[in-house]
mmCIF file of the N, C-alpha and C atoms, coordinates in Angstrom:
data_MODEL
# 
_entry.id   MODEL 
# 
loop_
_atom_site.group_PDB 
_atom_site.id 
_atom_site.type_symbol 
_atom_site.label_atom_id 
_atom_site.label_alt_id 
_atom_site.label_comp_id 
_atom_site.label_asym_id 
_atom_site.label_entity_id 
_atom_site.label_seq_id 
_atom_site.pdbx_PDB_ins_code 
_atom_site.Cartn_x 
_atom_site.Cartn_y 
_atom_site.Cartn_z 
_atom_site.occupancy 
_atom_site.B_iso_or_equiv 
_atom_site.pdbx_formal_charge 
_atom_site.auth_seq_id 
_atom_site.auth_comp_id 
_atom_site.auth_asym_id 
_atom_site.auth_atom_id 
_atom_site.pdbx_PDB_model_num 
ATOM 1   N N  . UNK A 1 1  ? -18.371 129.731 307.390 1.00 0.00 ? 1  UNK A N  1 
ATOM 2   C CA . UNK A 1 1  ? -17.605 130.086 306.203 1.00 0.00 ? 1  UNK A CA 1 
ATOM 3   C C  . UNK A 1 1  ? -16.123 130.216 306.526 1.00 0.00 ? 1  UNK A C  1 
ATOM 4   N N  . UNK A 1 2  ? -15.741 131.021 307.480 1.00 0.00 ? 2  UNK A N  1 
ATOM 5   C CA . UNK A 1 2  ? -14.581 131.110 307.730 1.00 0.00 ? 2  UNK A CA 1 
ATOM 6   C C  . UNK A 1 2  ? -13.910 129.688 308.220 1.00 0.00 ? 2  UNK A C  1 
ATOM 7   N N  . UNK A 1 3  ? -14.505 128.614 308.336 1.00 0.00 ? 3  UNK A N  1 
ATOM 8   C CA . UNK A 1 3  ? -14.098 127.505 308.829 1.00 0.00 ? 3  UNK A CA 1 
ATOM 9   C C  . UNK A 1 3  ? -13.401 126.899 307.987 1.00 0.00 ? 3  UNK A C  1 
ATOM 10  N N  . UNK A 1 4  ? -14.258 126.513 306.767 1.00 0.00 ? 4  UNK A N  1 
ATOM 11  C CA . UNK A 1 4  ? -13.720 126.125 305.480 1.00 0.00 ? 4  UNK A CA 1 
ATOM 12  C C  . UNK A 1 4  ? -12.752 127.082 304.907 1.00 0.00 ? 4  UNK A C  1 
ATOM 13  N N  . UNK A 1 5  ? -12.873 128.448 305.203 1.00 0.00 ? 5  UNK A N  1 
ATOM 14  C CA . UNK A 1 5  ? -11.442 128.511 304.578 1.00 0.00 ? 5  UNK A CA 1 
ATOM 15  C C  . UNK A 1 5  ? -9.927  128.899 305.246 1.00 0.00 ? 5  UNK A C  1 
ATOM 16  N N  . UNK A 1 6  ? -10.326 128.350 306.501 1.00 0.00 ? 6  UNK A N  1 
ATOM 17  C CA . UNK A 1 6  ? -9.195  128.205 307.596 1.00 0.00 ? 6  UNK A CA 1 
ATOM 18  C C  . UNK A 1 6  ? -8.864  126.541 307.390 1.00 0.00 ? 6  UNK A C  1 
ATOM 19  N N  . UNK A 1 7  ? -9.574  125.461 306.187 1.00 0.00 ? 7  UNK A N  1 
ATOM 20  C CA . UNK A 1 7  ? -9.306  124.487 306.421 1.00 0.00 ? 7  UNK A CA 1 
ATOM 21  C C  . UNK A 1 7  ? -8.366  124.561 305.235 1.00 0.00 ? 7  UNK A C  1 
ATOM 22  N N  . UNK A 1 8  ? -8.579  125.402 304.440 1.00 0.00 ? 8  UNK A N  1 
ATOM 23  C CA . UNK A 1 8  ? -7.951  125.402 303.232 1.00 0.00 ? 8  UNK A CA 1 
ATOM 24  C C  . UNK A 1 8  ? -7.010  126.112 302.949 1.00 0.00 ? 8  UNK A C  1 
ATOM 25  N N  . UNK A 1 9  ? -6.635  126.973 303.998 1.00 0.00 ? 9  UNK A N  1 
ATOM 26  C CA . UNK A 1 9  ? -5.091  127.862 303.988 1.00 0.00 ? 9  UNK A CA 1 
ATOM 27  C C  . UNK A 1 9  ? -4.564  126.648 304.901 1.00 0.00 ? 9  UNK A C  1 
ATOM 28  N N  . UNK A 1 10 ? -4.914  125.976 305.970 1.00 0.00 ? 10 UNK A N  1 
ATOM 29  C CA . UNK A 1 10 ? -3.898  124.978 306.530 1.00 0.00 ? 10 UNK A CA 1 
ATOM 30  C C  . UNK A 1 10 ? -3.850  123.929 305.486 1.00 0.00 ? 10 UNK A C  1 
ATOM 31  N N  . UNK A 1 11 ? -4.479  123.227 304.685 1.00 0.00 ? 11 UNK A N  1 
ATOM 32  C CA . UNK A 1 11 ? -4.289  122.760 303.234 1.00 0.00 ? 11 UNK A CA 1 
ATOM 33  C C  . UNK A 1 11 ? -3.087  123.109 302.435 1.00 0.00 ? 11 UNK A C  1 
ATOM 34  N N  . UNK A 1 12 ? -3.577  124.415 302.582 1.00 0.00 ? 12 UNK A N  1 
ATOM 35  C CA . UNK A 1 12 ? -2.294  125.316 301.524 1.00 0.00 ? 12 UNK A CA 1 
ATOM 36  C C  . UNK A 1 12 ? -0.885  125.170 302.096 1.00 0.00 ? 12 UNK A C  1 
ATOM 37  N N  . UNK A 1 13 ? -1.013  125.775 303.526 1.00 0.00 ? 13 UNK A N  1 
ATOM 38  C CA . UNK A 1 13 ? 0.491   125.759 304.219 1.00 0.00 ? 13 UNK A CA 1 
ATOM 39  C C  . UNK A 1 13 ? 1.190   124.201 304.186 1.00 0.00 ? 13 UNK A C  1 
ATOM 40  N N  . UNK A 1 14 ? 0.436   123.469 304.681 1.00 0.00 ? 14 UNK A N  1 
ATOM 41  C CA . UNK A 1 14 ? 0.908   121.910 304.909 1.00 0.00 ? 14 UNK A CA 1 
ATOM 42  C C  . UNK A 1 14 ? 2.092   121.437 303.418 1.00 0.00 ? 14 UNK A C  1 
ATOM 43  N N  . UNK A 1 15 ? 0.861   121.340 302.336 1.00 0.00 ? 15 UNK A N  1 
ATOM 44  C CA . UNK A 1 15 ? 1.434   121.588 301.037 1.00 0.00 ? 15 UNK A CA 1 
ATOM 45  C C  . UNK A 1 15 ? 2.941   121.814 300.788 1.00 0.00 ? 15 UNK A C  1 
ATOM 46  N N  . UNK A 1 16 ? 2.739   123.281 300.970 1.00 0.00 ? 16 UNK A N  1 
ATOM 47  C CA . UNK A 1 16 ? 3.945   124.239 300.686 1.00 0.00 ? 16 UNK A CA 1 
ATOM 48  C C  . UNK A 1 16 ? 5.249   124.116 301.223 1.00 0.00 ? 16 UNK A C  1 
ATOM 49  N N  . UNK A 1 17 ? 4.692   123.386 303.199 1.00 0.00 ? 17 UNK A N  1 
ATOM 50  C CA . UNK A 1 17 ? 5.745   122.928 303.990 1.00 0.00 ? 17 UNK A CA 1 
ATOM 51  C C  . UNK A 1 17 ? 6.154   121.660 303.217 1.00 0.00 ? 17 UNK A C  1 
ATOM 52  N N  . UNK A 1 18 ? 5.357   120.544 303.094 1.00 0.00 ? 18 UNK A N  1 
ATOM 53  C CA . UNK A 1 18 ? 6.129   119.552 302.259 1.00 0.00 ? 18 UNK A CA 1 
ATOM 54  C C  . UNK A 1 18 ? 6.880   119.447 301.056 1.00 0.00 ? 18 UNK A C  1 
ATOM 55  N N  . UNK A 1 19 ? 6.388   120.683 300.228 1.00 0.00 ? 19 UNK A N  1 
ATOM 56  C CA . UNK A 1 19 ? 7.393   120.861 299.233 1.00 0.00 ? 19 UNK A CA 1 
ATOM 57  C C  . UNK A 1 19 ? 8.802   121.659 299.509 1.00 0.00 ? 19 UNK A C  1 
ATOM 58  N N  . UNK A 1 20 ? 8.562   122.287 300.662 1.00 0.00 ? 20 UNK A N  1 
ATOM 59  C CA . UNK A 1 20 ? 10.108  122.840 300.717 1.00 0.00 ? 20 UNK A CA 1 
ATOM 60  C C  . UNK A 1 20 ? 10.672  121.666 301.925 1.00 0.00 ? 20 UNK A C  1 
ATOM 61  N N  . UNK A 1 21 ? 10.227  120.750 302.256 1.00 0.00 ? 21 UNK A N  1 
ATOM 62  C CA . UNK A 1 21 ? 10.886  119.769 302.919 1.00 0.00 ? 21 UNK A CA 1 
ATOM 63  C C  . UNK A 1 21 ? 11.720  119.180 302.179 1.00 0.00 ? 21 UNK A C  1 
ATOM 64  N N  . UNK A 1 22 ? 10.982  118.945 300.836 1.00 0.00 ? 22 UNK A N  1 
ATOM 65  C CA . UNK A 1 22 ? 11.839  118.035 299.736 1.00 0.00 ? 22 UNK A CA 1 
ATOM 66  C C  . UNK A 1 22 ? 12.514  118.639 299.032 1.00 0.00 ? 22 UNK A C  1 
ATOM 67  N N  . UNK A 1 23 ? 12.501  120.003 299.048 1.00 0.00 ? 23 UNK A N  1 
ATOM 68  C CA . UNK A 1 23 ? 13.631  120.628 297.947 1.00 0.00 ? 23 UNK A CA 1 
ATOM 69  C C  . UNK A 1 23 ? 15.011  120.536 298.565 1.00 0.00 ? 23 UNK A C  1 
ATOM 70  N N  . UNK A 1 24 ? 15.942  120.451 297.491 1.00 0.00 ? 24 UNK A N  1 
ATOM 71  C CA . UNK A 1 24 ? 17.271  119.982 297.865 1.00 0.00 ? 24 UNK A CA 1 
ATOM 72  C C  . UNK A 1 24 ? 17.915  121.014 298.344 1.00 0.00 ? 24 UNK A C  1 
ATOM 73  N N  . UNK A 1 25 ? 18.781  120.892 299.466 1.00 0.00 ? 25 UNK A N  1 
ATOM 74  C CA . UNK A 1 25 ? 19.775  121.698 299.941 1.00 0.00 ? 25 UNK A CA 1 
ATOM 75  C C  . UNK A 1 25 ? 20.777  122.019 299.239 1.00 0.00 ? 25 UNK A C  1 
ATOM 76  N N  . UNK A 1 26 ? 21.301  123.120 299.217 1.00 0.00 ? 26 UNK A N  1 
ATOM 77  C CA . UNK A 1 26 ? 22.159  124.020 298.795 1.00 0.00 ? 26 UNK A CA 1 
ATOM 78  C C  . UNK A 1 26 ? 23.219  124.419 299.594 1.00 0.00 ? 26 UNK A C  1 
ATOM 79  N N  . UNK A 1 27 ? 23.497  123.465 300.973 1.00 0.00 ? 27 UNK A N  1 
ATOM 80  C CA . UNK A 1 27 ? 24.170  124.051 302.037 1.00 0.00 ? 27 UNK A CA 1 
ATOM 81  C C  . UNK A 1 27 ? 25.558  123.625 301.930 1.00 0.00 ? 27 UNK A C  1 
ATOM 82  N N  . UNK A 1 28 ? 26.116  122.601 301.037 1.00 0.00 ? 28 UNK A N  1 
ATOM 83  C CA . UNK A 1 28 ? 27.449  122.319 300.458 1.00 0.00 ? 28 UNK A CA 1 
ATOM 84  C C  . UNK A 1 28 ? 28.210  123.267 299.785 1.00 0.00 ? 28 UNK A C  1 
ATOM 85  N N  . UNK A 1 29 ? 29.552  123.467 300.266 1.00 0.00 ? 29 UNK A N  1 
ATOM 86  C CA . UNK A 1 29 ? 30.174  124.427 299.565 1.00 0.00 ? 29 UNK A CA 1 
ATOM 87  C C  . UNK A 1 29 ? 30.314  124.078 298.091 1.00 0.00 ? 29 UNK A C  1 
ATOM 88  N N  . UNK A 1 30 ? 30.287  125.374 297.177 1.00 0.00 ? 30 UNK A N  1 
ATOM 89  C CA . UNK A 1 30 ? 30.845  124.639 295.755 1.00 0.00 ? 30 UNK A CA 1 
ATOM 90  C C  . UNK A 1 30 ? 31.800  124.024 295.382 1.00 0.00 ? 30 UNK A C  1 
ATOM 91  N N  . UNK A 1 31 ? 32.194  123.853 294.126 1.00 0.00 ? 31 UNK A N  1 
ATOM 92  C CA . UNK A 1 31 ? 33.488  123.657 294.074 1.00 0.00 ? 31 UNK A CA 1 
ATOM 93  C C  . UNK A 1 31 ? 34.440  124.969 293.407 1.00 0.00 ? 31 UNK A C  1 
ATOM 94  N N  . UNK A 1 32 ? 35.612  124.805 293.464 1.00 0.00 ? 32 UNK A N  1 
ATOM 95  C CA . UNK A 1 32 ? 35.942  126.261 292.140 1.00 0.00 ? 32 UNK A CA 1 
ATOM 96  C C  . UNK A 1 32 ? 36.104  126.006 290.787 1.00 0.00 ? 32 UNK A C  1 
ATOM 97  N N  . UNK A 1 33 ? 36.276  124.341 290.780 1.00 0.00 ? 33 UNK A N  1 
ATOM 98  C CA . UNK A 1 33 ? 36.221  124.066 289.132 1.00 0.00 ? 33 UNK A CA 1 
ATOM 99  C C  . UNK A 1 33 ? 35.386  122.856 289.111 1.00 0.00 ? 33 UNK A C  1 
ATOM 100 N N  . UNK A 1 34 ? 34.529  123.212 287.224 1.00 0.00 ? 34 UNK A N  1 
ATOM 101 C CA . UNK A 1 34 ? 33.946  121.661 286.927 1.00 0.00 ? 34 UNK A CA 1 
ATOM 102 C C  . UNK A 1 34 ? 34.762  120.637 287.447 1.00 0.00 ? 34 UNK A C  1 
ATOM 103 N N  . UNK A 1 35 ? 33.730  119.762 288.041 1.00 0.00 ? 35 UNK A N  1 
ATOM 104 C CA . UNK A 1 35 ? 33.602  118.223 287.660 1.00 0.00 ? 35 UNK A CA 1 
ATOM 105 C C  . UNK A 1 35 ? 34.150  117.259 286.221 1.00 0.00 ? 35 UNK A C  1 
ATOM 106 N N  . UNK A 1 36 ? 33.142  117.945 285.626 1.00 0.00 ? 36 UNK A N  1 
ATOM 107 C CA . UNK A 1 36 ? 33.615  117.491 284.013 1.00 0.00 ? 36 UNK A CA 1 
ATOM 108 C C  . UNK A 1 36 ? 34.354  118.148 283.409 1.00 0.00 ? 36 UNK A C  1 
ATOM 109 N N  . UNK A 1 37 ? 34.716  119.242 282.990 1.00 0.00 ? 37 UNK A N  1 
ATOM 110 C CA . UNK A 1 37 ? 35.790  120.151 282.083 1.00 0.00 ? 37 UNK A CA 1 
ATOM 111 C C  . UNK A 1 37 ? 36.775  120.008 283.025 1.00 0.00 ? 37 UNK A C  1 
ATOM 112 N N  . UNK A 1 38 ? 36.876  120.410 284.115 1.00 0.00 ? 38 UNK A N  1 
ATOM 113 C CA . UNK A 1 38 ? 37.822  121.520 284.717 1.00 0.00 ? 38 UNK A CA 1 
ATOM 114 C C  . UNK A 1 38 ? 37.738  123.382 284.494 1.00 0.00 ? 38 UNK A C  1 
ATOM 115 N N  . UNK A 1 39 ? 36.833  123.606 283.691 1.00 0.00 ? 39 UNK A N  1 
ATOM 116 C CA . UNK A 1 39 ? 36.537  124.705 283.762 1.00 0.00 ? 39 UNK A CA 1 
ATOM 117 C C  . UNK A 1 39 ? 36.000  125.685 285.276 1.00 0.00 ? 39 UNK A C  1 
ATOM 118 N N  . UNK A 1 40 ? 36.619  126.733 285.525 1.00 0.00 ? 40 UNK A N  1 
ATOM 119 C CA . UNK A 1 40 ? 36.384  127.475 286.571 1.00 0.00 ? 40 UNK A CA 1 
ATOM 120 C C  . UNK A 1 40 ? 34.882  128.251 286.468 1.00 0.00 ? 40 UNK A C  1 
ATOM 121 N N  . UNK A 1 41 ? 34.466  127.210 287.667 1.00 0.00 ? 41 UNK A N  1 
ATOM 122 C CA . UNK A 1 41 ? 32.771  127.643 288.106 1.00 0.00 ? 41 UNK A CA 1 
ATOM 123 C C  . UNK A 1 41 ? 32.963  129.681 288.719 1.00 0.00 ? 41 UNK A C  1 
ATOM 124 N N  . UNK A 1 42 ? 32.341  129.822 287.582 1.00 0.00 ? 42 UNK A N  1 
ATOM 125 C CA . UNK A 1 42 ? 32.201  131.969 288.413 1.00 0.00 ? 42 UNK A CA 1 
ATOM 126 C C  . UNK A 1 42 ? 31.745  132.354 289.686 1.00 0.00 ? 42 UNK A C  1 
ATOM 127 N N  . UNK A 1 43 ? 32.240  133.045 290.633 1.00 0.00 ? 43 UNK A N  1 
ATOM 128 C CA . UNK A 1 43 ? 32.047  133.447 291.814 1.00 0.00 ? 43 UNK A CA 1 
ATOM 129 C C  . UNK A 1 43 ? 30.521  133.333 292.271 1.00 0.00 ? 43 UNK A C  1 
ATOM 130 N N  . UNK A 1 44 ? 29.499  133.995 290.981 1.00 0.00 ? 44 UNK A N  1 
ATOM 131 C CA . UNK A 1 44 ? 28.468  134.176 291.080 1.00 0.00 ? 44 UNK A CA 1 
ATOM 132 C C  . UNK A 1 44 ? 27.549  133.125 291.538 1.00 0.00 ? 44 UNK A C  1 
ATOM 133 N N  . UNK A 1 45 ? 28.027  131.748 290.716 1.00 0.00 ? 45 UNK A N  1 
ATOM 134 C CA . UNK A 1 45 ? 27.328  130.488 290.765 1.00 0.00 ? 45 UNK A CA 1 
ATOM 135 C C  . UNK A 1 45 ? 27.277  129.506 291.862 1.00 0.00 ? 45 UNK A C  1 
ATOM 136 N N  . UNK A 1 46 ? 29.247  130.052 292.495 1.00 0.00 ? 46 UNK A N  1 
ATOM 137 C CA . UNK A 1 46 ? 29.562  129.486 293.519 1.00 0.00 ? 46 UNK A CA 1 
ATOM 138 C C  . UNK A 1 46 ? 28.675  130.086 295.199 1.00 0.00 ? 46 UNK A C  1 
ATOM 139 N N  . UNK A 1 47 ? 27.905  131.243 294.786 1.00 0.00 ? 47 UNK A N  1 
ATOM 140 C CA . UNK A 1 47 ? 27.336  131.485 296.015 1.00 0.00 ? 47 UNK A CA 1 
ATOM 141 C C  . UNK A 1 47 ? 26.345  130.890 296.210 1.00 0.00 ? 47 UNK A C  1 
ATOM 142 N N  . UNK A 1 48 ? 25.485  130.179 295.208 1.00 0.00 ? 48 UNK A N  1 
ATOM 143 C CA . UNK A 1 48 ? 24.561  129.819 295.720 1.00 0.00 ? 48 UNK A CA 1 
ATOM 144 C C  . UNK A 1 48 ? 24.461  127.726 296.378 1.00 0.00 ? 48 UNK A C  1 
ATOM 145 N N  . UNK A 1 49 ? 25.618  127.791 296.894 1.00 0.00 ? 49 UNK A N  1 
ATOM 146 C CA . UNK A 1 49 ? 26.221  126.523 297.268 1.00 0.00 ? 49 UNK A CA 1 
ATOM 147 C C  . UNK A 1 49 ? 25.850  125.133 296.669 1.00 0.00 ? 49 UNK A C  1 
ATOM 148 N N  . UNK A 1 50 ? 26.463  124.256 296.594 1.00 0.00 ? 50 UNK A N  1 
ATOM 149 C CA . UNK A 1 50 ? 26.748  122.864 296.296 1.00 0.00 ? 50 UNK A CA 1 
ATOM 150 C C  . UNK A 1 50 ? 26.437  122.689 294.767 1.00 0.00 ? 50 UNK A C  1 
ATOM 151 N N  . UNK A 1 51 ? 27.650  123.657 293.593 1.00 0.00 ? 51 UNK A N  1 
ATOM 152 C CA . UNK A 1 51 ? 27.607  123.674 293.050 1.00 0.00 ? 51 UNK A CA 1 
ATOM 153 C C  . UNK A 1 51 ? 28.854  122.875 292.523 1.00 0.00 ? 51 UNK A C  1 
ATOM 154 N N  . UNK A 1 52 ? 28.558  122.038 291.601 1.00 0.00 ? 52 UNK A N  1 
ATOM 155 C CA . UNK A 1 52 ? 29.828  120.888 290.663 1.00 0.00 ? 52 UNK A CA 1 
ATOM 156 C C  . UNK A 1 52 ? 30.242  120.943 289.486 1.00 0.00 ? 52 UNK A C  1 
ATOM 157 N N  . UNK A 1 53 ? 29.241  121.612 288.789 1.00 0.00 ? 53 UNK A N  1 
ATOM 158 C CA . UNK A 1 53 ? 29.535  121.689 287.348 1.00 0.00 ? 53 UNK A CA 1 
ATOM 159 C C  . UNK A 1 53 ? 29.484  122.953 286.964 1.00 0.00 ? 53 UNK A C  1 
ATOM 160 N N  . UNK A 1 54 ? 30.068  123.424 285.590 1.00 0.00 ? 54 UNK A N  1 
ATOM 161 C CA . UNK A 1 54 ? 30.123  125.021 284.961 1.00 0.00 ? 54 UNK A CA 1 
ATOM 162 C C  . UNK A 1 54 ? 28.704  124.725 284.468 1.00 0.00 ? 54 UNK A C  1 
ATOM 163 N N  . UNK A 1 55 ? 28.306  126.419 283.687 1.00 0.00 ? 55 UNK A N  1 
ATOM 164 C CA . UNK A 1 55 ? 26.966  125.986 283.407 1.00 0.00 ? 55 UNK A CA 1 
ATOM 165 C C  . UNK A 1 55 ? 26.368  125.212 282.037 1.00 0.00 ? 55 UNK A C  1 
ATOM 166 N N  . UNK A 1 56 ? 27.687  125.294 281.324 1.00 0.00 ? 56 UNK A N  1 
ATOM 167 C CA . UNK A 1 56 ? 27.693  124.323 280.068 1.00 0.00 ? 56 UNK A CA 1 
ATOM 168 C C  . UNK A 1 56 ? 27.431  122.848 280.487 1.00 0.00 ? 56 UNK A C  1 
ATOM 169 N N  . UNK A 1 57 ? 28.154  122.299 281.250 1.00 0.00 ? 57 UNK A N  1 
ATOM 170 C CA . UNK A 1 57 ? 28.224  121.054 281.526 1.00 0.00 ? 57 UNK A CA 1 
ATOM 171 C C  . UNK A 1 57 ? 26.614  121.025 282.530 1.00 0.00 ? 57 UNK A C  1 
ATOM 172 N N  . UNK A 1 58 ? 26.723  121.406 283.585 1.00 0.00 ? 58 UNK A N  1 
ATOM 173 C CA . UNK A 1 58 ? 25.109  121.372 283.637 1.00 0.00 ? 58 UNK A CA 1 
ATOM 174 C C  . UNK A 1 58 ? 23.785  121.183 282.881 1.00 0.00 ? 58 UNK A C  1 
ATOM 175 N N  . UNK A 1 59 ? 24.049  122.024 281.699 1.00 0.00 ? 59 UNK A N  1 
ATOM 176 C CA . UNK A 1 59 ? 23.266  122.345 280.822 1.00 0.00 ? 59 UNK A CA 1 
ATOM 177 C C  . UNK A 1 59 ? 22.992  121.253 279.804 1.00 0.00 ? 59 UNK A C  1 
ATOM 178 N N  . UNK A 1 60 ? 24.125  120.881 279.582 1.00 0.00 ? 60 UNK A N  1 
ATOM 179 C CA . UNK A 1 60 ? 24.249  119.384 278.982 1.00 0.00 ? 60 UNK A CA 1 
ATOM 180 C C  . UNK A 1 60 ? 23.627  118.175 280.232 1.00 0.00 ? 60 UNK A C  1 
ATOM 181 N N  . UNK A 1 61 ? 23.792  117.990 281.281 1.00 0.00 ? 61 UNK A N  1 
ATOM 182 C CA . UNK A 1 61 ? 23.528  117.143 282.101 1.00 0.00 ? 61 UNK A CA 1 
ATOM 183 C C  . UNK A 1 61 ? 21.849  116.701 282.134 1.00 0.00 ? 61 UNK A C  1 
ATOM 184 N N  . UNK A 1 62 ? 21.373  118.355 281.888 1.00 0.00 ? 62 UNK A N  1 
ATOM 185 C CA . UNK A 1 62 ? 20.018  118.295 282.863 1.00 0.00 ? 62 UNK A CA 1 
ATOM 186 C C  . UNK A 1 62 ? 19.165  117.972 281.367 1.00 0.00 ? 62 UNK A C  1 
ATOM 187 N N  . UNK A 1 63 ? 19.993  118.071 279.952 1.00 0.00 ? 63 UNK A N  1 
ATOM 188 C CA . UNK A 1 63 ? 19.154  117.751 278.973 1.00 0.00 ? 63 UNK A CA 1 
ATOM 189 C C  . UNK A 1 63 ? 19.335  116.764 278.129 1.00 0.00 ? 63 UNK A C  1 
ATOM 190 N N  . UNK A 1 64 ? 20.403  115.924 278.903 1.00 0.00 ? 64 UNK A N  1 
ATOM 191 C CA . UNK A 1 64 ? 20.030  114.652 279.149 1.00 0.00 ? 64 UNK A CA 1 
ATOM 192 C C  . UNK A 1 64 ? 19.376  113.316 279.562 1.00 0.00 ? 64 UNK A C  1 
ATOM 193 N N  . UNK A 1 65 ? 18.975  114.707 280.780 1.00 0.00 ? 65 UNK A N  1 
ATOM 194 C CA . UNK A 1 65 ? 18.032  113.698 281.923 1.00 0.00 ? 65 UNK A CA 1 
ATOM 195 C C  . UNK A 1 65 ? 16.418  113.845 280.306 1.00 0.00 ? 65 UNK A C  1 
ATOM 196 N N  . UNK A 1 66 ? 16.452  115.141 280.050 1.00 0.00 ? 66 UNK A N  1 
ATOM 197 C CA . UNK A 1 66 ? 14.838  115.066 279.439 1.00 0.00 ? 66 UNK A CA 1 
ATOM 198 C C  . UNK A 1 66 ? 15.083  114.260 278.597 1.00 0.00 ? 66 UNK A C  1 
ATOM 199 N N  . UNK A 1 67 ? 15.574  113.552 277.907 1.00 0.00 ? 67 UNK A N  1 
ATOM 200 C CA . UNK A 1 67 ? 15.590  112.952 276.654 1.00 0.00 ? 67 UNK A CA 1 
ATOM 201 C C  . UNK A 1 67 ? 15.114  111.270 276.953 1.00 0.00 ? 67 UNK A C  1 
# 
């Protein structure tokens, strides 16, 4: 019993490792202003790195992609 479910937490981990393999890095500094406006990206947004756009223009970007 314990076999199978030592096969299935290394299942699980493997998984989990490949999905954070593919998640995108964040290790680029931001910028301090949009891309598109020129509007000044907030301190807040800028910490979480490789940020380009304010969150309007983002916001517009990413609901573009759904359409």
């Amino acid at each position: 019993m314990a076999d199978d479910i030592d096969r299935a937490n290394d299942v699980a981990q493997e998984t989990i490792d490949r999905i954070i393999a593919k998640a995108p890095k964040f290790d680029a500094p931001s910028l301090p202003e949009c891309l598109e406006c020129g509007e000044d990206i907030p301190i807040q947004r800028q910490a979480f790195g490789g940020r380009n756009l304010c969150v309007d223009c983002q916001t517009v970007l990413e609901k573009r992609g759904r359409q």
